[in-house]
C-alpha positions in Angstrom: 92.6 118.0 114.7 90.2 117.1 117.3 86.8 118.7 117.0 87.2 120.0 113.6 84.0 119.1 111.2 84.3 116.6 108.9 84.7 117.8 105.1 84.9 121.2 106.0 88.2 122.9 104.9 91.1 124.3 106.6 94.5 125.6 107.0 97.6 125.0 108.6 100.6 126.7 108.3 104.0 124.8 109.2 107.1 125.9 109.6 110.2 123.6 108.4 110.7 120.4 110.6 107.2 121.0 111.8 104.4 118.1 111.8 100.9 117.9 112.1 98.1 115.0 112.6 95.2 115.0 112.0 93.1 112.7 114.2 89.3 111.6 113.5 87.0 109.0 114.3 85.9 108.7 110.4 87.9 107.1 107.6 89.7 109.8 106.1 90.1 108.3 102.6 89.7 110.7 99.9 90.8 113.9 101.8 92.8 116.2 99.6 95.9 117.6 101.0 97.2 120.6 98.9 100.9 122.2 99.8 102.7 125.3 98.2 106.2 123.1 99.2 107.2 119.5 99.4 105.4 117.9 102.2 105.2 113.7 103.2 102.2 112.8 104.3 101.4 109.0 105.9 97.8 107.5 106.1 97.7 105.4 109.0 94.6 103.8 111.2 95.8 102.5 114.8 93.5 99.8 114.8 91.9 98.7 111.8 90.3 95.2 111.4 90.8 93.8 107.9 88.2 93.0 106.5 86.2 94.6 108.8 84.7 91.3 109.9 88.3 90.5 111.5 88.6 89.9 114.9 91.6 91.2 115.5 92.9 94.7 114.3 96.4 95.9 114.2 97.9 99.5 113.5 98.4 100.3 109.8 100.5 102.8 108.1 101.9 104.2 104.6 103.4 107.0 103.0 100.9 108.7 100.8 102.1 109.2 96.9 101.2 112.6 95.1 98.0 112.8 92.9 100.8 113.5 90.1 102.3 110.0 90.2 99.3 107.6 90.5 98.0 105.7 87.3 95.9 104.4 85.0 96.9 100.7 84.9 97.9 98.0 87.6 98.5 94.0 88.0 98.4 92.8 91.2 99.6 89.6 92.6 98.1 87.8 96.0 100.2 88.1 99.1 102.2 84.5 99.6 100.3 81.8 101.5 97.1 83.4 101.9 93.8 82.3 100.7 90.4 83.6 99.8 92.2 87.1 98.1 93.2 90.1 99.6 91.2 93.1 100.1 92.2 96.1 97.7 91.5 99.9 97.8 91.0 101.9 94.7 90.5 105.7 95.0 90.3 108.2 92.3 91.5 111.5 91.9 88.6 112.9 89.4 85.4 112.9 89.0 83.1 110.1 86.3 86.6 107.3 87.2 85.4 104.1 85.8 87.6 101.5 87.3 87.8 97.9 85.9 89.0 94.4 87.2 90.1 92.0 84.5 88.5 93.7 82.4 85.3 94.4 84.0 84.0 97.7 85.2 83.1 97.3 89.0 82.9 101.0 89.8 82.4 105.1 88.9 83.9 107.3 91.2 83.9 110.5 92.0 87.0 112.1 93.1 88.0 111.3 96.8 86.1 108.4 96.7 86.8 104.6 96.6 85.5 101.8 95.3 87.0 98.3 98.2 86.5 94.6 96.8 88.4 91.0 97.6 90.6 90.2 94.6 91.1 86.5 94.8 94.2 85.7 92.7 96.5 87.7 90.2 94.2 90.7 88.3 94.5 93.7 86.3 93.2 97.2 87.5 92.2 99.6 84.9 91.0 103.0 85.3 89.9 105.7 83.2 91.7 108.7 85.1 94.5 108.6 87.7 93.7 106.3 90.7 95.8 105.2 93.9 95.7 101.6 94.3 95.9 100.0 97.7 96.4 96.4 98.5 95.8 95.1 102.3 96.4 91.9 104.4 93.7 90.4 105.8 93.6 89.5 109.5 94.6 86.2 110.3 90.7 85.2 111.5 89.5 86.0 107.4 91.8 82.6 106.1 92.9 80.9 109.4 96.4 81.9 108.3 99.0 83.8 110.5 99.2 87.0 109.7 98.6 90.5 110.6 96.9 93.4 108.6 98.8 95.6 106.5 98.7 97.9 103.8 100.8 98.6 101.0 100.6 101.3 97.8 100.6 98.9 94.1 102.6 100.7 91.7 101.3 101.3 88.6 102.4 100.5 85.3 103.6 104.2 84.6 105.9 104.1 87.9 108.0 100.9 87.1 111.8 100.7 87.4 114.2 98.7 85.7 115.9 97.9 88.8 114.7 97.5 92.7 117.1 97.0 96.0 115.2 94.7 98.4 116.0 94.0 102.0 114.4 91.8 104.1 115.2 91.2 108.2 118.5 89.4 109.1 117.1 87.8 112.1 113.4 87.2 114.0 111.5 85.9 111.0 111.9 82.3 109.2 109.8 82.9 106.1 109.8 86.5 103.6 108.2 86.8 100.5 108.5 88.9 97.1 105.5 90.1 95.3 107.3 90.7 92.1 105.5 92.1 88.2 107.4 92.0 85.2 105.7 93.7 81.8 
């Protein structure tokens, strides 16, 4: 909503079928969306350079799992033929979060907040309380390697299936790739 203050709360009301966006010149990580019915919501940037340090941005975009399905532990794999890692995302969902890498505590969060780092190869996320782990693809000026930035939710441990239907494009790419975790 154009205009409205950052961090200050408000309500809207929607009727079935109905949508709303919310539009700000800030990153709106962290802000808590609370519904008395189902609702999707999709975080999305229209031009976001990753890293920042990217010279070229592109639009990004993913649905948004509830607080009630995000977890305590992750492994995360590096996205096929790039170099020099991949930047991740961790936010919490309480307060005093300690988060780990490997096995080494890199952050405390508070809730709504995030800790971002470069995670150069396979790695384990811990946490202490629920967080939402996000992994993105660096710009193709970070590596020298073509590619465009995007963003995808890591599942944690809690959420795996035993089985997965994958689908990749029948025509206009000549390369796709499968990140794939197995306890």
């Amino acid at each position: 909503m154009p205009g409205h203050p950052a961090g200050v709360p408000f309500d809207v009301q929607l009727d079935m079928g109905e949508a709303y966006q919310l539009l700000a010149e800030e990153d709106l990580t962290g802000t808590r969306i609370v519904a008395n019915r189902p609702v999707a919501a999709f975080g999305a940037h229209q031009c976001a350079n990753v890293p920042v340090t990217a010279v070229a941005c592109d639009h990004l975009v993913e649905q948004l799992t509830p607080v009630d399905t995000w977890g305590r532990s992750f492994a995360t794999m590096p996205l096929a033929t790039r170099t020099g890692g991949d930047t991740f995302r961790i936010l919490a969902s309480e307060d005093g979060t300690v988060v780990k890498i490997d096995g080494v505590a890199v952050a405390t969060l508070g809730a709504g907040k995030f800790h971002e780092q470069l995670i150069d190869g396979a790695a384990s996320v811990e946490a202490s309380k629920p967080v939402l782990v996000v992994q993105y693809s660096n710009g193709s000026s970070f590596d020298n390697t073509t590619s465009d930035p995007f963003m995808t939710i890591v599942p944690p441990y809690e959420q795996f299936q035993s089985s997965y239907t994958v689908s990749t494009p029948d025509h206009g790419f000549s390369a796709n790739f499968l990140n794939l975790v197995v306890p």
